[in-house]
C-alpha positions as CSV (number, residue, x, y, z in Angstrom):
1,X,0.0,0.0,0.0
2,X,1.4,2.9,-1.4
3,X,1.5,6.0,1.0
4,X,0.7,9.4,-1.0
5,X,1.5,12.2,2.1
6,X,5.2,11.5,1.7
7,X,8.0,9.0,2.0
8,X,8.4,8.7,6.1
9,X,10.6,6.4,7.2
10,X,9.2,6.6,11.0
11,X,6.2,3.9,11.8
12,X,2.4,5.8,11.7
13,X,-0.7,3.7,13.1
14,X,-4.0,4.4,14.6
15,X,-5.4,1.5,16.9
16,X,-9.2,2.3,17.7
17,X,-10.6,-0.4,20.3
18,X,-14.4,-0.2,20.9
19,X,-14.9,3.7,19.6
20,X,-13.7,4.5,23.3
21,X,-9.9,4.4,23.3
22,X,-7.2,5.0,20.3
23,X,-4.2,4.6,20.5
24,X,-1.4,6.2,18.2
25,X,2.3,6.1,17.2
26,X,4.0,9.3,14.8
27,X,2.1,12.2,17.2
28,X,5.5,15.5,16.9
29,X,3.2,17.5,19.3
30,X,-0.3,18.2,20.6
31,X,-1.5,21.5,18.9
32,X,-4.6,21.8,20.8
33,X,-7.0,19.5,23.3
34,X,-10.7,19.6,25.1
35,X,-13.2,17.2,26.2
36,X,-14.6,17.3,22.0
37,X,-11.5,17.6,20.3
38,X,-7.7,16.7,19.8
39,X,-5.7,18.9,17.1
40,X,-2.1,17.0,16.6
41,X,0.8,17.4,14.3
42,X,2.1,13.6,13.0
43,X,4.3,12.8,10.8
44,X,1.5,12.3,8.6
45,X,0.5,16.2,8.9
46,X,-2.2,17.9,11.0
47,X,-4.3,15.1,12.5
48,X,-7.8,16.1,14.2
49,X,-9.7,13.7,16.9
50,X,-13.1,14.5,17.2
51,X,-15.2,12.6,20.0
52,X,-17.0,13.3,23.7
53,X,-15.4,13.2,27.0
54,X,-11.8,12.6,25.8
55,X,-9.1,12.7,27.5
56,X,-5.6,12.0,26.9
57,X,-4.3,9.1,28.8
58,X,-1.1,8.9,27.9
59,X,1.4,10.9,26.1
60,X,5.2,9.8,24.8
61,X,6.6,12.5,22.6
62,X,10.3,11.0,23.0
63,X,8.7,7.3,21.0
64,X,5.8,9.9,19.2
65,X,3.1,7.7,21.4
66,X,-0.1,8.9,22.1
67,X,-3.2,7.2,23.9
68,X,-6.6,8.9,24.3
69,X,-10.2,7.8,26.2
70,X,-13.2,8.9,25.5
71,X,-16.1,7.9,22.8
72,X,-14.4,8.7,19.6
73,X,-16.5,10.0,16.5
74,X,-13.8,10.8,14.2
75,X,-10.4,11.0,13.1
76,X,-9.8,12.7,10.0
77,X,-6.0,14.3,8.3
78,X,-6.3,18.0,7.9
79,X,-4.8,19.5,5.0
80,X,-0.9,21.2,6.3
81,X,-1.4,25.1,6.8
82,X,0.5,27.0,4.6
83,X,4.0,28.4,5.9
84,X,4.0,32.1,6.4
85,X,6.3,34.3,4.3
86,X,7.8,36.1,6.9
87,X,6.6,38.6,9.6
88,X,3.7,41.0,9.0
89,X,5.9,43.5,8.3
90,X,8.3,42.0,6.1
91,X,5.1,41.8,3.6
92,X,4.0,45.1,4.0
93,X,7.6,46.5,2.9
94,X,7.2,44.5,-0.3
């Protein structure tokens, strides 16, 4: 299977048990968390958990491990945000 977001060398999975816990390896960094929804960056790109009364569980950053509880809805890639160009006023000076 091929894998069209880019050739990573590092393992990616998502392990969903029962629509209540998932657990996940190639998480860089949690972007953004509340009982309804977990915004990550993986190796992947930006990765968005959607559910009720989550909760993070457990958290490696060092092995990119990530484990979370709660019913989970969805899980859905996010296209990447595009880079800025530089400070605000770096572009106004153009």
């Amino acid at each position: 299977m091929s894998n069209n977001r880019g050739n990573n060398e590092k393992q990616n999975s998502i392990l969903i048990k029962d629509g209540n816990f998932l657990q996940m390896q190639g998480v860089l960094r949690v972007e953004d968390f509340d009982k309804e929804e977990i915004n990550l960056d993986t190796n992947l790109g930006p990765l968005v958990i959607k559910g009720h009364e989550l909760h993070i569980a457990q958290l490696l950053l060092e092995n990119e491990e990530l484990a979370v509880e709660g019913e989970i809805c969805s899980v859905c890639f996010e296209e990447p945000k595009p880079k800025k160009q530089g400070s605000f006023f770096k572009r106004l000076t153009k």
